[in-house]
C-alpha positions in Angstrom: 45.2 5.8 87.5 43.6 5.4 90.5 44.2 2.6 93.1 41.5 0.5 95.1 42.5 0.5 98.7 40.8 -2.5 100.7 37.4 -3.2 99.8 36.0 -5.4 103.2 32.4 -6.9 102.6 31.1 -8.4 106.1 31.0 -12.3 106.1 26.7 -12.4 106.1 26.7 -10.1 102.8 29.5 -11.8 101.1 28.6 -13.8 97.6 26.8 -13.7 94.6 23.6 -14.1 95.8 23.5 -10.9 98.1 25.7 -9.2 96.1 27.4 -6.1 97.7 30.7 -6.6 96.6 29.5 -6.6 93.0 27.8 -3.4 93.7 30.5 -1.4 95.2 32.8 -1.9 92.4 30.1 -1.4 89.9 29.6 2.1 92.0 33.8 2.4 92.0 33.6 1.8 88.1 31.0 4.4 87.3 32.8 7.2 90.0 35.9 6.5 87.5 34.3 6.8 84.5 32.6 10.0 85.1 36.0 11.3 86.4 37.8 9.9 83.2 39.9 7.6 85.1 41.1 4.4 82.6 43.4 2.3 84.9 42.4 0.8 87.8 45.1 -1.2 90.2 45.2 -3.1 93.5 46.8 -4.9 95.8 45.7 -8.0 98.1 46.9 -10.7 100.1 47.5 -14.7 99.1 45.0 -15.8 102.1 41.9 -14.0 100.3 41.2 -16.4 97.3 37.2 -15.8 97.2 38.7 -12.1 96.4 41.3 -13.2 93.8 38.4 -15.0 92.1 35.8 -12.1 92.3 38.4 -9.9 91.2 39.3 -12.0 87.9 35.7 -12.8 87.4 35.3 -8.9 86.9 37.9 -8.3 84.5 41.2 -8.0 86.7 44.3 -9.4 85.2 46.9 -10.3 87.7 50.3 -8.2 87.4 53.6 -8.6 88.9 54.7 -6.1 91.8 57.3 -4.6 89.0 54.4 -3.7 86.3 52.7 -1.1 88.9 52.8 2.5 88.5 55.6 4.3 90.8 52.7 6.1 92.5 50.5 3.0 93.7 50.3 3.0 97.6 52.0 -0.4 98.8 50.8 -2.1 101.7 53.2 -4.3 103.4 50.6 -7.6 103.3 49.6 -7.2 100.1 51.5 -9.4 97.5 49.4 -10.2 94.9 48.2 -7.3 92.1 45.5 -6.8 89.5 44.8 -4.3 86.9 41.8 -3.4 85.4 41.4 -1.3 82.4 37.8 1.1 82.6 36.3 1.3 79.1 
């Protein structure tokens, strides 16, 4: 299990089109692989909806505080979670 913490991506870079957000993870993803990690989790606010949509649109499914794993880091702000699994 390993948990994303805060992935930023500066307004000018943000979006399909440029791309760097789909990169990173795609970077994240193959780190976790080669480490034999399955589970990915994270946590994000209600504000960042272009997130929540990128997220899902990746393969994230949403899951309720309860459903995380005892060891995820919590951030206060955060209060919506995902999940994804890494095949």
């Amino acid at each position: 299990m390993v948990a994303l913490r805060k992935m930023f991506v500066d307004k000018e870079y943000r979006g399909a089109k440029v791309g760097v957000a789909y990169r990173l993870l795609k970077h994240a993803l193959a780190w976790a692989k080669e480490k034999a990690i399955h589970q990915l989790f994270l946590g994000t606010t209600t504000q960042f909806l272009a997130a929540h949509k990128f997220y899902e649109k990746n393969g994230f499914t949403k899951l309720e505080k309860e459903e995380l794993p005892s060891t995820f880091p919590l951030v206060k702000v955060d209060k919506i979670f995902y999940k994804l699994y890494i095949r």
